[in-house]
N, C-alpha and C positions, 0 to 999 in steps of 0.2 A: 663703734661697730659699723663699718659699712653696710648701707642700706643696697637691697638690689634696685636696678634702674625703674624697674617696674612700680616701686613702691611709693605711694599718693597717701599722706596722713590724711586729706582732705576727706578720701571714700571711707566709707564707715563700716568695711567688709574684713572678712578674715583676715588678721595680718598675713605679711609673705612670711616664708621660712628661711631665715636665714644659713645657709648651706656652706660646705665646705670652701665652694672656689669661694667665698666671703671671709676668707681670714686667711691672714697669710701664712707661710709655710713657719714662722716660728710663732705660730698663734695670738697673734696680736691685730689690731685694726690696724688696717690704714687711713692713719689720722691726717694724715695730708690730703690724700682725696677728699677727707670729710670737709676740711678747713676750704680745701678751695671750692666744695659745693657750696659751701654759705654762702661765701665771697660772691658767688656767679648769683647767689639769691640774692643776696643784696642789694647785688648791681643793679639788679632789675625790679628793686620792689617798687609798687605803685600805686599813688593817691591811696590814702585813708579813706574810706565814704561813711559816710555816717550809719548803715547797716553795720559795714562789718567794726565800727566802733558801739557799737549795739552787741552785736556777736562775740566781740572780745571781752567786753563787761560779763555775759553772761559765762564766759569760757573763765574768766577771773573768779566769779565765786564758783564756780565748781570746780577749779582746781583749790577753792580754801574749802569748800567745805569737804571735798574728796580727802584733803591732805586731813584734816577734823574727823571723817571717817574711818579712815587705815588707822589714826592713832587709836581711837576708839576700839576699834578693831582687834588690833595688837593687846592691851589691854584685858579685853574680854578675851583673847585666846588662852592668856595668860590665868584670866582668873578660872576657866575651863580648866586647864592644864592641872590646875594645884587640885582643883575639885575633884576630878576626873583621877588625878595619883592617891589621895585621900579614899576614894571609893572603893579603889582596886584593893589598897592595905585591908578595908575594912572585910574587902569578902574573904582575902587569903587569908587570915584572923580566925572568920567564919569558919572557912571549909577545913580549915585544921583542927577545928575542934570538931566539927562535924565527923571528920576522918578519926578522931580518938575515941568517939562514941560509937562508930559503925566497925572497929576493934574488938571493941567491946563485947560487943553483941554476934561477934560471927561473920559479919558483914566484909568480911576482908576486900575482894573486889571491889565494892563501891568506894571503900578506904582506899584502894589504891587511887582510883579514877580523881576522888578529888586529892590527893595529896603529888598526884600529876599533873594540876592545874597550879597547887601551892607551890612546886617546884619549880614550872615554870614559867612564872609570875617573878617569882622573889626565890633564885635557888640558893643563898644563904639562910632559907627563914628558919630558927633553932626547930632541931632534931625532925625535918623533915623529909630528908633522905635519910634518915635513917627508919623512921617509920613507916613508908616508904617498900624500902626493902623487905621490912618485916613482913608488910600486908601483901607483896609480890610475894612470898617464899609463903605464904599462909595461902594465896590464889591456886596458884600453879605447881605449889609444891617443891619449887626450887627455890634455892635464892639468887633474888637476880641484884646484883649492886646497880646502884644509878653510876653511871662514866661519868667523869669527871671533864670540863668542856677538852683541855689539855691532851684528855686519852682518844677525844672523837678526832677519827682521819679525815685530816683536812682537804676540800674538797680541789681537782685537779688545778684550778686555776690558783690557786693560795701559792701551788708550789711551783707557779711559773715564774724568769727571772721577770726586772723590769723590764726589757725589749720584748719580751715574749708579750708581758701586760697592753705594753703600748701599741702594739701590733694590732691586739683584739680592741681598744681603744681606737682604734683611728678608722679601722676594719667599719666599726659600727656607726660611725661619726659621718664615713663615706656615707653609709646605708640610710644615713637621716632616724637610726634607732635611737629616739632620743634619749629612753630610760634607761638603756643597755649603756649610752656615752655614758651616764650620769653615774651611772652604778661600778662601770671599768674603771671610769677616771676616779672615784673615792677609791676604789680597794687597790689602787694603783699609788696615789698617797697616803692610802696608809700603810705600807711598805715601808715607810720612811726616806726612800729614793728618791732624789733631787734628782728624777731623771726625765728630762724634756721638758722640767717643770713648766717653762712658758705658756708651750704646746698644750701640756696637759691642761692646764688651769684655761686658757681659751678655748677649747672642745668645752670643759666642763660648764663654761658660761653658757656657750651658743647649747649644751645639752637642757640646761637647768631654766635658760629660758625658754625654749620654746617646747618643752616639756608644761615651765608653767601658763603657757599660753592656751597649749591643747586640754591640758585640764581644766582651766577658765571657763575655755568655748564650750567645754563636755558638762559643765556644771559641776567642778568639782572645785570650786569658788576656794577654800580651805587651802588644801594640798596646791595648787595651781598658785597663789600668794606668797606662801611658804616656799617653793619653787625660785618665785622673781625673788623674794629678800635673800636667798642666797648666791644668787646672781649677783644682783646687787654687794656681792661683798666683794665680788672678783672684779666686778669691771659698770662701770653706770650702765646704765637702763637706758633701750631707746626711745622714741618716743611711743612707738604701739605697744610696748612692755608697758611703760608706765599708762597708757590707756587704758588694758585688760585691767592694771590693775585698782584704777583708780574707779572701774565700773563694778569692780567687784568687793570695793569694799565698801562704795553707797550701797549696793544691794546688800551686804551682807550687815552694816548699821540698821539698814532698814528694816529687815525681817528680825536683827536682836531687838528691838523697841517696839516690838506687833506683837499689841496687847497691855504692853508695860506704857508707855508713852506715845499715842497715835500722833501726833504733832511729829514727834522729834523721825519717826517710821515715816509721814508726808513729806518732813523735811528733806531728809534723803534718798527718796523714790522720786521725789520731785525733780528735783538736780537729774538724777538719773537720765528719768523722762525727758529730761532735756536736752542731754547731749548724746544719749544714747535709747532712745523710744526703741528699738527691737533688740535688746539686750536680755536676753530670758523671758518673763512674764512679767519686767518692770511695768508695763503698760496694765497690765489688768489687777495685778498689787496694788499699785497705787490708786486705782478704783475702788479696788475695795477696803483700801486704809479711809479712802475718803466716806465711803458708806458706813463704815462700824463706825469709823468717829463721828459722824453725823450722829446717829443712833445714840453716840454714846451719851451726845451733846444735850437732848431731845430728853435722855432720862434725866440729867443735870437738869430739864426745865431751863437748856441755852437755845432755845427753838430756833433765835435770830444766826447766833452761829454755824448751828447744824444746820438751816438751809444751806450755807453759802456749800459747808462741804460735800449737800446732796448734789448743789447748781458744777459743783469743781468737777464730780464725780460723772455728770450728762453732757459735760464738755470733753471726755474720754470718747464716753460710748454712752447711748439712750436706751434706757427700758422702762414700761412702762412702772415697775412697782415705785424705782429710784423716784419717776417724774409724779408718785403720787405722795413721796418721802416727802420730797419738795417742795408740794402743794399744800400739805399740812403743816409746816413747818414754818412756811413764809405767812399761814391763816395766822400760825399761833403767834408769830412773832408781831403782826399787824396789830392783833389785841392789846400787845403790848402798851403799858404806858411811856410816854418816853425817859421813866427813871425807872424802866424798867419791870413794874408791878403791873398787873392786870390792867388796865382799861374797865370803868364799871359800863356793866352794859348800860 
């Protein structure tokens, strides 16, 4: 994907937006431009200094433990997902019985409300449209049948051809509407028309990314992820794609293990903190992973440990209770013997 001129991985500011005159007319990079930007990097790259082989070390494990994050990530979406399908069954289960008891009883209207939830949740779940129907002609006094999806009139754009599709497609792409690209260009293959495939499928990149860019920057860390890995199926990642993404799933490790594991929450706010210090509230999270786990240390009777995470926590930002955490914590560890057991007085 060509980058625009303007664009500096070095700044740690909004990505740019990658826009139409950035792809070409049959929707593809141009990879030769990219190929001869390296070439001219190359040309010109200069002395190592021993900073930035400092800088690159640290840029090394945060892209492995970043890369350690996303999978984790991935993972825990996953185990959400089956939890989250598992819950929904168990209420529509619920509210169908609930609706055969509120039958019963007269309740017709309420019957209906949840067995309009049961429908459309799961609208094959046994004999729910038809119960359904019953408690609407028991409501209202008519019968009303539930439509079948087939008899619902499909909505203007359904019955446009593909030129028609790809018009409002490119319309919106000019417009920089990103969710509207994303949305035209699926219901455009799913038509099953191999038409402009190219085209399409580069709009749906440049939509899908920086769609999941802006929902990144907006906090919606989840859906903005989800975004890039479908991108990712059409065409690589550039480099500030894979940055959003790579800051949002340290953060997003780090807030799953707060609570569960404060270490493994430091581990990945830390990174964070490091290559990205104003990236949401990573900076005051990780203060405060370092103070609960201080604390938590402290009841463990690790006094010696949980100072250091109160001292981690005053190298962020200083207040005075933290620096009184501190003071008590470095007394208790003092007493210490050095295998660890008390000191007699």
């Amino acid at each position: 994907m060509k980058r625009p001129a303007s664009y500096n991985p070095a700044r740690m500011t909004v990505p740019p937006t990658i826009t139409a005159a950035e792809v070409s007319p049959a929707g593809t990079t141009t990879q030769a431009a990219v190929a001869q930007a390296a070439g001219k990097e190359r040309a010109v790259r200069a002395p190592v200094s021993p900073s930035a082989i400092g800088l690159l070390a640290i840029l090394v494990v945060a892209v492995s433990i970043g890369g350690t994050a996303y999978g984790g990530y991935r993972a825990g979406v996953q185990q959400r997902a089956m939890a989250a399908a598992t819950a929904v069954a168990k209420e529509v289960q619920l509210q169908f019985r609930l609706a055969a008891q509120d039958m019963q009883i007269g309740q017709s209207g309420v019957a209906a409300q949840r067995l309009e939830y049961v429908v459309r949740m799961n609208p094959d779940f046994p004999g729910a449209a038809q119960m359904l129907a019953k408690a609407r002609e028991a409501a209202n006094g008519a019968t009303l049948h539930v439509a079948r999806s087939t008899e619902a009139p499909l909505p203007v754009e359904e019955r446009l051809g593909p030129e028609q599709l790809f018009n409002l497609l490119a319309g919106a792409y000019q417009r920089g509407e990103w969710p509207q690209v994303v949305q035209r260009a699926a219901a455009l293959k799913a038509t099953g028309a191999q038409h402009r495939s190219t085209s399409v499928d580069g709009m749906l990149f440049v939509g899908l990314r920086n769609r999941g860019i802006e929902r990144i920057d907006a906090g919606v860390l989840e859906m903005g992820l989800t975004d890039l890995e479908h991108a990712e199926q059409i065409m690589d990642l550039d480099n500030v794609a894979l940055q959003r993404r790579r800051w949002a799933a340290l953060y997003l490790s780090g807030m799953t293990f707060w609570e569960l594991n404060w270490q493994l929450a430091i581990d990945n706010l830390s990174v964070l903190y490091q290559i990205a210090p104003n990236f949401r509230d990573a900076r005051s999270q990780l203060r405060k992973a370092h103070i609960a786990y201080g604390e938590a240390l402290l009841q463990a009777e690790d006094s010696c440990l949980g100072g250091e995470q109160f001292a981690a926590a005053l190298l962020i930002e200083t207040d005075e209770r933290t620096e009184q955490q501190l003071a008590a914590a470095e007394k208790a560890c003092a007493q210490l013997a050095p295998g660890g057991a008390i000191a007699a007085p």
